[in-house]
C-alpha positions in Angstrom: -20.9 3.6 7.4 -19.1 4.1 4.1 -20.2 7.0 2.1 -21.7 6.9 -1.1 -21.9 8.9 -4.3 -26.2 9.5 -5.3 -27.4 11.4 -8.5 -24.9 13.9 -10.0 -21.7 12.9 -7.6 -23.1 14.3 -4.9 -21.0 13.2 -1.6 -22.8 12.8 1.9 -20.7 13.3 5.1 -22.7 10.8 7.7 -21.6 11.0 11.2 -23.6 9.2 14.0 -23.7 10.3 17.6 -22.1 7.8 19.9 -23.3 7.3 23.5 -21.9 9.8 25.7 -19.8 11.4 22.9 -19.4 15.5 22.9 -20.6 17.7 20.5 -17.2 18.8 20.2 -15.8 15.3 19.1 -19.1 14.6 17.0 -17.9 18.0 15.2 -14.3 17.2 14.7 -15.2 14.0 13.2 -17.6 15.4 11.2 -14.9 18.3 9.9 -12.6 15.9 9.3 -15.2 13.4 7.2 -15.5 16.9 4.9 -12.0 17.4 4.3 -11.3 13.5 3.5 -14.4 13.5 1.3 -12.7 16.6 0.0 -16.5 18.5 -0.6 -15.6 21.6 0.2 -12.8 21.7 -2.8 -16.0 20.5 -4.7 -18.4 23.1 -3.6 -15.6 26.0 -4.5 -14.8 24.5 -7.6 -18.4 24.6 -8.8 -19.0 28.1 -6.9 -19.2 29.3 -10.7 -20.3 27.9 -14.4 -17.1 26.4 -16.4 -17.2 26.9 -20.1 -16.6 23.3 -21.5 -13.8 24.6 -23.4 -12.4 26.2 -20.1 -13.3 22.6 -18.4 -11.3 21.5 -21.5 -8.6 23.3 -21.2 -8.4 22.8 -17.3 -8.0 18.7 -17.6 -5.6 19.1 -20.3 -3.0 21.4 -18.0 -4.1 18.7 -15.1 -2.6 16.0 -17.5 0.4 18.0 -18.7 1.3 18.8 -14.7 1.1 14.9 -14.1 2.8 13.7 -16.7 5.7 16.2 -16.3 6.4 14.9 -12.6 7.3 11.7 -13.4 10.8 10.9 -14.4 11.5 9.9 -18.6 
């Protein structure tokens, strides 16, 4: 089932139970939907309110760090 952004990008990790599937594999599937859908990077990142100049000023170092790695 593919996974789908609702409201203010809001992610939902959705893992169904397969017949005679462990709680163990349901979990590692479930962990490892998380860390793809990257939500707990998200949920740290917004741990805290960002000034939008320090929002600002975050993207822009994002940008320089990007742009610096490629070769001119």
């Amino acid at each position: 089932m593919p996974r789908q952004r609702y409201g203010h990008d809001v992610i939902m990790a959705n893992v169904n139970l397969s017949s005679g599937e462990s709680f163990e594999s349901l979990l590692r599937r479930f962990n490892r939907q998380v860390q793809e859908d990257r939500i707990l990077v998200e949920v740290r990142r917004r741990r805290f309110y960002e000034k939008p100049s320090e929002q600002r000023r975050r993207k822009e170092a994002l940008k320089r760090r990007r742009s610096s790695r490629w070769p001119r």
